[in-house]
MMTF fields as JSON, N, C-alpha, C and O atoms, coordinates in Angstrom:
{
  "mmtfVersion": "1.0.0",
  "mmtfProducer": "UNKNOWN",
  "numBonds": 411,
  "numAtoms": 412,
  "numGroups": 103,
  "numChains": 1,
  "numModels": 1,
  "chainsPerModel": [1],
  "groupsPerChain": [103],
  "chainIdList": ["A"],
  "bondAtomList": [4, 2, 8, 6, 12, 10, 16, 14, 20, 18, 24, 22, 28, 26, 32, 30, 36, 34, 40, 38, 44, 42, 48, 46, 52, 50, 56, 54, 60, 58, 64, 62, 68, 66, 72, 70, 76, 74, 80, 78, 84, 82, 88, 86, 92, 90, 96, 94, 100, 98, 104, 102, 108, 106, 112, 110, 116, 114, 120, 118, 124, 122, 128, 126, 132, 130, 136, 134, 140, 138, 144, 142, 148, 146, 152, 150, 156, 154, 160, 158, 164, 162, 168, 166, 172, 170, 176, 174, 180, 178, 184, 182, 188, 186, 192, 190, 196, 194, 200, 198, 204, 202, 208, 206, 212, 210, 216, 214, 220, 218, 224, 222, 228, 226, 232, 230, 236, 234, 240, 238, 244, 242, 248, 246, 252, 250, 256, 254, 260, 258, 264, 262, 268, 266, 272, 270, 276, 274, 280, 278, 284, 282, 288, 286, 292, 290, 296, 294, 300, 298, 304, 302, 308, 306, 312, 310, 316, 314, 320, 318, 324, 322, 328, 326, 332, 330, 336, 334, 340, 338, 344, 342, 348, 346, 352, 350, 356, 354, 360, 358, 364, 362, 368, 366, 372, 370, 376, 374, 380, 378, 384, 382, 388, 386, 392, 390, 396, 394, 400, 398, 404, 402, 408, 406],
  "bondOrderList": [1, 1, 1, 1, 1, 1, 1, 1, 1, 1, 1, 1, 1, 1, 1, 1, 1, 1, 1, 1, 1, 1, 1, 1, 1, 1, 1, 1, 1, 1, 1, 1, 1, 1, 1, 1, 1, 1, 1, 1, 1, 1, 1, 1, 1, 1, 1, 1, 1, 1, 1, 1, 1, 1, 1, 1, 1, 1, 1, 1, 1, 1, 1, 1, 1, 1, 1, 1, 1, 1, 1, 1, 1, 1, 1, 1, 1, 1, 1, 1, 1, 1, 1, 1, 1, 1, 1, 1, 1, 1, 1, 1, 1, 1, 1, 1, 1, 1, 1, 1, 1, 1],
  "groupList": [{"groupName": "UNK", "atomNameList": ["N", "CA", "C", "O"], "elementList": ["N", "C", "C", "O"], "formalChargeList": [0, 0, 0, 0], "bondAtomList": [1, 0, 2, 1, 3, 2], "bondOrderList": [1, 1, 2], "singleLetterCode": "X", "chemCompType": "L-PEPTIDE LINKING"}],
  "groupTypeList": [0, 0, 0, 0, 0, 0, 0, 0, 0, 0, 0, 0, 0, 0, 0, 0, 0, 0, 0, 0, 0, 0, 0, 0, 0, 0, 0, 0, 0, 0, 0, 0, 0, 0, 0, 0, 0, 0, 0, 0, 0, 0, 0, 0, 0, 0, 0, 0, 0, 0, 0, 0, 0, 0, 0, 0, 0, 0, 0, 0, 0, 0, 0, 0, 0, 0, 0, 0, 0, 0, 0, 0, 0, 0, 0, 0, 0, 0, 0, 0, 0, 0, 0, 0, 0, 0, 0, 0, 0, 0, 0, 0, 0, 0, 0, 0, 0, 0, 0, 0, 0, 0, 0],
  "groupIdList": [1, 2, 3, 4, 5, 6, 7, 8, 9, 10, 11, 12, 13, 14, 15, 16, 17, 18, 19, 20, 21, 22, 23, 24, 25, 26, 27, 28, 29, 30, 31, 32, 33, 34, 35, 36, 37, 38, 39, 40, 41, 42, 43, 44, 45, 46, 47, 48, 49, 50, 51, 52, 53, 54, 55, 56, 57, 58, 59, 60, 61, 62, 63, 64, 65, 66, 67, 68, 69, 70, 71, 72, 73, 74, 75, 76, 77, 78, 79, 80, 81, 82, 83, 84, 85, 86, 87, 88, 89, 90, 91, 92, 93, 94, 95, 96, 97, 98, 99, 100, 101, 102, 103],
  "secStructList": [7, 7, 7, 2, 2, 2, 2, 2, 2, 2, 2, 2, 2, 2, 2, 2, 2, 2, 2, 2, 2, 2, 6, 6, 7, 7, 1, 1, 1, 7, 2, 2, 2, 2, 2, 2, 2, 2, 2, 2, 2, 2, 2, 2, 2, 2, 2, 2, 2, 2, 2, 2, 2, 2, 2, 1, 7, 7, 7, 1, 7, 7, 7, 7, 7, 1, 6, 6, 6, 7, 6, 6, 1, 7, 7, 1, 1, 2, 2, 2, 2, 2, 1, 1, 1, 7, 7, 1, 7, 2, 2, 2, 2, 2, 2, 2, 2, 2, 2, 7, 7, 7, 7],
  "xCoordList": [-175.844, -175.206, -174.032, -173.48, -173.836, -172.944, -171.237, -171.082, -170.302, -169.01, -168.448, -168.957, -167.374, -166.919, -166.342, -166.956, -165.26, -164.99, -166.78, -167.25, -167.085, -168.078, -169.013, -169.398, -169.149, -169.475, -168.78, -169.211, -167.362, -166.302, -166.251, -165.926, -166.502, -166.794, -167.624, -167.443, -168.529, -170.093, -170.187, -171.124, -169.333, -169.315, -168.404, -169.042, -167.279, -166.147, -166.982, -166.651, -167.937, -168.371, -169.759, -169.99, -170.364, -170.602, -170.215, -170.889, -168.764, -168.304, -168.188, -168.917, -167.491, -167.333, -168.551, -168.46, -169.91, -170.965, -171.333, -171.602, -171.312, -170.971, -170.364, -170.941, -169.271, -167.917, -168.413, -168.019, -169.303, -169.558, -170.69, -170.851, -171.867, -172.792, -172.488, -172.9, -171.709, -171.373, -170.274, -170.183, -169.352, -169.018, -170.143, -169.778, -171.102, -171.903, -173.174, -173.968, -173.067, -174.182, -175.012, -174.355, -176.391, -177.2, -177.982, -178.96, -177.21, -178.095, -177.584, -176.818, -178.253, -178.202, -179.011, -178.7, -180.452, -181.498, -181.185, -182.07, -180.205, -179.718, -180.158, -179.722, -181.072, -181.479, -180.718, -180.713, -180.137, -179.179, -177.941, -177.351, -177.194, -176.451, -177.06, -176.544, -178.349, -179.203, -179.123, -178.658, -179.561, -179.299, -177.97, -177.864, -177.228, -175.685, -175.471, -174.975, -175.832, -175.417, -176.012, -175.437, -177.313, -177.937, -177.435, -177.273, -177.152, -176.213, -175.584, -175.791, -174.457, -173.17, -173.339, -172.908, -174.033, -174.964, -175.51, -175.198, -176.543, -176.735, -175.338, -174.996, -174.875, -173.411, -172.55, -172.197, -172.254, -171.333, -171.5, -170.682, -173.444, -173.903, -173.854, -173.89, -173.779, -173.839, -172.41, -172.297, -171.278, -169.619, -169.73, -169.595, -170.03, -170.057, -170.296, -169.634, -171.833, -172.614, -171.85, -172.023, -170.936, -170.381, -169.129, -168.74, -168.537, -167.182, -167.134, -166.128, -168.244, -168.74, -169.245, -168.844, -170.348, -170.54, -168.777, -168.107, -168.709, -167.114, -165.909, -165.185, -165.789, -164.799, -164.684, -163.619, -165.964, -166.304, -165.567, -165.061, -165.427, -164.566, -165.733, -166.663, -165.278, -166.007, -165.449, -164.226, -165.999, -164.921, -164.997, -166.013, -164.313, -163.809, -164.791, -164.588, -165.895, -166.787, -168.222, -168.754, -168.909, -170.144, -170.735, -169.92, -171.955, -172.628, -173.62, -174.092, -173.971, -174.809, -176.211, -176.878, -176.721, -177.948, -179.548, -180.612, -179.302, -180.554, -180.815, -181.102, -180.778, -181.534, -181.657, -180.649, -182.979, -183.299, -183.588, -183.355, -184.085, -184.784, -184.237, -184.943, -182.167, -181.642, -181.167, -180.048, -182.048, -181.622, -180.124, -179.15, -180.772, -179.918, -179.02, -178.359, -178.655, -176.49, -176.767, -175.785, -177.67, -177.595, -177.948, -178.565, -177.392, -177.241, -177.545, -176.99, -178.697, -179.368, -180.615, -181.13, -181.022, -181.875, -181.522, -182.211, -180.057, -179.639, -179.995, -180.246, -179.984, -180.691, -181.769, -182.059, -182.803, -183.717, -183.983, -184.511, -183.405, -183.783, -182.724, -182.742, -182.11, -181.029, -182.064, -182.277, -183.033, -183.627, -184.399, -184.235, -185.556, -187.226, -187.947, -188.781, -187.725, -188.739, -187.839, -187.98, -186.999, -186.127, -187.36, -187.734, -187.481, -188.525, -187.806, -188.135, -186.213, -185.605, -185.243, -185.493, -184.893, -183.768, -182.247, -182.054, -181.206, -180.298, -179.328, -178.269, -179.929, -180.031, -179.98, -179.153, -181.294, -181.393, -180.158, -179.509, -180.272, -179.238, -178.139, -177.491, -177.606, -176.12, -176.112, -175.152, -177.261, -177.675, -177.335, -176.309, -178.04, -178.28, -176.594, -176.231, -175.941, -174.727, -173.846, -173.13, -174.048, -172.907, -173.449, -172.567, -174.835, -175.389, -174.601, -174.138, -174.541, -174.426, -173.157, -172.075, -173.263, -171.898, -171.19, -172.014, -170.35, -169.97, -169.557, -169.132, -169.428, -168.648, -169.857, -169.631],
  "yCoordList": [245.646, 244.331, 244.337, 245.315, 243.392, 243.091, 243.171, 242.87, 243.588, 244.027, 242.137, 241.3, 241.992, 240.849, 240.533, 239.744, 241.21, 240.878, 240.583, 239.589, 240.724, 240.96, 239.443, 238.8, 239.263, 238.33, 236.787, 235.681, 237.472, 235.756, 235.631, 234.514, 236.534, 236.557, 235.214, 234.102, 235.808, 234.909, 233.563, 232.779, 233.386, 232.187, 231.479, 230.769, 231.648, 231.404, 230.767, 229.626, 231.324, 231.31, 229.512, 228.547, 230.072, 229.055, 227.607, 226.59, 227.8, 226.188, 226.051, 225.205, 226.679, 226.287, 225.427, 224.282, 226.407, 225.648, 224.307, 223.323, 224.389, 223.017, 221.945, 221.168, 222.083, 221.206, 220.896, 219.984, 221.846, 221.343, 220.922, 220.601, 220.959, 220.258, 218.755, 217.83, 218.672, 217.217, 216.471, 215.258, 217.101, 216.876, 216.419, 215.571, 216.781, 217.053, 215.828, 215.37, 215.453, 214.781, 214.037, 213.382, 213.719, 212.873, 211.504, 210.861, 211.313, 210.32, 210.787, 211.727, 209.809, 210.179, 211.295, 211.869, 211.8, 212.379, 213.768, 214.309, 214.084, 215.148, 216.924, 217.727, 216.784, 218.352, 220.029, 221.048, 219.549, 220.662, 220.635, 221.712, 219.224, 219.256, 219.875, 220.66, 219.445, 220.026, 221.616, 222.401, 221.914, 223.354, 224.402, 225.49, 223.711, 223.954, 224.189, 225.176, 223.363, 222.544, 224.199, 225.125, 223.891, 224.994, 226.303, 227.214, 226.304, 228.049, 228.376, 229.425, 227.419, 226.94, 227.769, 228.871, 226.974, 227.303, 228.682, 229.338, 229.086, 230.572, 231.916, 232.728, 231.428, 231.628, 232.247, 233.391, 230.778, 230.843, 231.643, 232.123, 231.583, 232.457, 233.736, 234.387, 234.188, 235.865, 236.015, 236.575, 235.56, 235.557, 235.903, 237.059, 234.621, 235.015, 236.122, 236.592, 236.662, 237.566, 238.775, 239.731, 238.805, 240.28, 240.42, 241.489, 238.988, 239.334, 239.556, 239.981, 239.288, 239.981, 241.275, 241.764, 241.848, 242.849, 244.103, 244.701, 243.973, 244.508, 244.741, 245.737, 243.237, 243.053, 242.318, 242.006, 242.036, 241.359, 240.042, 239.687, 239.189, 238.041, 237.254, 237.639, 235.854, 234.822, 233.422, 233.322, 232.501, 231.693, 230.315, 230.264, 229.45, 228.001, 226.901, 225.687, 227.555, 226.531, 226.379, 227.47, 225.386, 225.391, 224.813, 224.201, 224.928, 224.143, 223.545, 223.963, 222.149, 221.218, 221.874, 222.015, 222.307, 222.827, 222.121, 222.736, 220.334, 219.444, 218.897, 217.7, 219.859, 219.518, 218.46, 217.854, 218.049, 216.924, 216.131, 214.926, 216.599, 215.546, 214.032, 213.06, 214.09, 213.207, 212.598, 212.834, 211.882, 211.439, 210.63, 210.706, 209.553, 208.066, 208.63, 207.834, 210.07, 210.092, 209.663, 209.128, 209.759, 209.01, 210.341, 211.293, 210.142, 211.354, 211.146, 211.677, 210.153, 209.954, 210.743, 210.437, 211.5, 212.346, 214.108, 215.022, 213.954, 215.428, 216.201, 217.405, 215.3, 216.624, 217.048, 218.242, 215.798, 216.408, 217.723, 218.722, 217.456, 218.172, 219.877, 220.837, 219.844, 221.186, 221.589, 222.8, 220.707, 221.561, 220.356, 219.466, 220.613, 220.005, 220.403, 219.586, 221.359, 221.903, 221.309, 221.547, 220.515, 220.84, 218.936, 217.949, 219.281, 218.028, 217.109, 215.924, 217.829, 216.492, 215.365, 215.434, 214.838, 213.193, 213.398, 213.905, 213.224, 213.187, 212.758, 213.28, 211.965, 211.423, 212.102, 211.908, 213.162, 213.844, 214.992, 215.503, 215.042, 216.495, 216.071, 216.881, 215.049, 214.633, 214.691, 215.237, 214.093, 214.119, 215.519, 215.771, 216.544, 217.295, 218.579, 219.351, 218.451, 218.932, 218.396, 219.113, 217.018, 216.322, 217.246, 217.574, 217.64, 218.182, 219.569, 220.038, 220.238, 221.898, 222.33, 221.788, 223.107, 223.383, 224.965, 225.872, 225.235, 226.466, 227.014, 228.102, 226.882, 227.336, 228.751, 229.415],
  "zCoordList": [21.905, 21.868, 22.837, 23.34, 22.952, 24.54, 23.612, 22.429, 24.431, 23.519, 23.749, 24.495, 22.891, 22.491, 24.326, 25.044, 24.75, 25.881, 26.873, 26.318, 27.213, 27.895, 28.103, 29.079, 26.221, 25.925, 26.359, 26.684, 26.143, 26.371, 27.911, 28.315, 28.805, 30.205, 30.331, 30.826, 29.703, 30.22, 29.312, 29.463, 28.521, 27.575, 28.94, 29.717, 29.126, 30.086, 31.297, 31.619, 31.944, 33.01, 32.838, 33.566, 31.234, 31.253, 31.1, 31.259, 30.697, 30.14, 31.819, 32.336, 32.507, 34.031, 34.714, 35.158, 34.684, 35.056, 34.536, 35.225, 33.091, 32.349, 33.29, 34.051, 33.078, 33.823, 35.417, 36.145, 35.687, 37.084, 37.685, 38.862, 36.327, 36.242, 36.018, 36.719, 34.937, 34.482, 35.379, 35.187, 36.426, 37.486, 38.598, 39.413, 38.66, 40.045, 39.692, 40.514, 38.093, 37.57, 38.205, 39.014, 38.293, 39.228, 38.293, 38.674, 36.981, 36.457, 35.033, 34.825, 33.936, 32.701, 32.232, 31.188, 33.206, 32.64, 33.63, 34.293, 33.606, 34.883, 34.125, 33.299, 34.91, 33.801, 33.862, 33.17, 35.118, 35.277, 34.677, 34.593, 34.055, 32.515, 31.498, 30.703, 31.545, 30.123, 30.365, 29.539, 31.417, 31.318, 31.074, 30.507, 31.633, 31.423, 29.761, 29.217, 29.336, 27.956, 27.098, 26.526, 27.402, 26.522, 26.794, 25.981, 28.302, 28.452, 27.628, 27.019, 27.324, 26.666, 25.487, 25.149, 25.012, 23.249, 22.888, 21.894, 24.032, 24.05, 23.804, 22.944, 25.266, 25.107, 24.265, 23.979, 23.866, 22.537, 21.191, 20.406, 21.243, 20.352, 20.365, 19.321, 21.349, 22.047, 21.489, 20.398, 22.14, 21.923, 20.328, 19.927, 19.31, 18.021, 17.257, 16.332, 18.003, 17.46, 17.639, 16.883, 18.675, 19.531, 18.445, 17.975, 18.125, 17.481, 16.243, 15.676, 15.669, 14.46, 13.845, 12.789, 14.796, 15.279, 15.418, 14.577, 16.722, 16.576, 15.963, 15.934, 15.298, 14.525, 13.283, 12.749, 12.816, 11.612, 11.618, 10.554, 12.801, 12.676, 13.412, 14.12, 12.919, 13.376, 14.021, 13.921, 14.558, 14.933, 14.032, 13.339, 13.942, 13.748, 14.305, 14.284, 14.808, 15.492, 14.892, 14.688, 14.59, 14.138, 15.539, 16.23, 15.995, 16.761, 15.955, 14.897, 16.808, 16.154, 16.035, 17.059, 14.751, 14.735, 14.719, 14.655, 14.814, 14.467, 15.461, 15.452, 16.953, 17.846, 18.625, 18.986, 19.028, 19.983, 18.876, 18.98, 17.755, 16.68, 16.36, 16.091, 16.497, 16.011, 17.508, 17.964, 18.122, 19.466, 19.717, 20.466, 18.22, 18.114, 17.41, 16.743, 17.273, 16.759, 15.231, 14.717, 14.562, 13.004, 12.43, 12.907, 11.293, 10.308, 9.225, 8.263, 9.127, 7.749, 7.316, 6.241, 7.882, 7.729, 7.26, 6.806, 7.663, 7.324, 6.267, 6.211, 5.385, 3.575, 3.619, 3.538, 3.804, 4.679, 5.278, 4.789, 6.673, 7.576, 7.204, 7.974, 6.199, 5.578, 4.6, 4.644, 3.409, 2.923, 2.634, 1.8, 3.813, 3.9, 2.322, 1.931, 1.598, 0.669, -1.051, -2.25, -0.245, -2.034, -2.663, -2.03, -3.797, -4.667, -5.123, -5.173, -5.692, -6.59, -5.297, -4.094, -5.708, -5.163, -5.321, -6.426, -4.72, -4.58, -6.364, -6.713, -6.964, -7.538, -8.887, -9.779, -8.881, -10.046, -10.251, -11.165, -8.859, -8.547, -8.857, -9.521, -8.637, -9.373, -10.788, -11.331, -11.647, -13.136, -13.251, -13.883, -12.731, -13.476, -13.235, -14.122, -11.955, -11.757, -13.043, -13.741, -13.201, -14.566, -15.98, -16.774, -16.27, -17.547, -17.679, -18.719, -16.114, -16.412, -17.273, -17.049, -18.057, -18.836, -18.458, -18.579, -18.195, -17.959, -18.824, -18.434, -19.83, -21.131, -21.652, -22.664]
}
């Protein structure tokens, strides 16, 4: 695994390309942003993975994990798409959180 410095090199290097993709942009559908973008992401993931690894620390950042799926920015699908397999309804699950007793 790549050491934490090593890692923030190449995270570093990518926000730059970023910045100068989206500087250099040729349109809305500019695929060399897209590529940038995803460096970014790879990236950032490597950085994480290293500073954990090393130093059991993590950072303050989540990246957006739902993809291309949610084009239109709406976030009504999120429970969903966090747990596709769960049966109840939102609904029951509140019922049944108010029933539980800890005692």
């Amino acid at each position: 695994m790549d050491t934490s410095r090593e890692a923030l090199e190449r995270l570093t290097a990518a926000l730059e390309k970023h910045l100068d993709a989206v500087m250099g942009r040729r349109g809305d559908e500019d695929a060399a942003v897209d590529d940038a973008y995803d460096a970014v992401a790879e990236a950032f993931e490597t950085y994480e993975a290293a500073l954990d690894e090393d130093f059991g620390e993590t950072l303050p950042i989540v990246l957006d994990d739902l993809g291309d799926d949610d084009e239109d920015g709406d976030d009504e699908d999120v429970d969903e798409e966090l747990d596709g397999h769960a049966d109840e309804d939102e609904d029951t699950m509140d019922d049944d959180i108010e029933e539980f007793d800890l005692r």
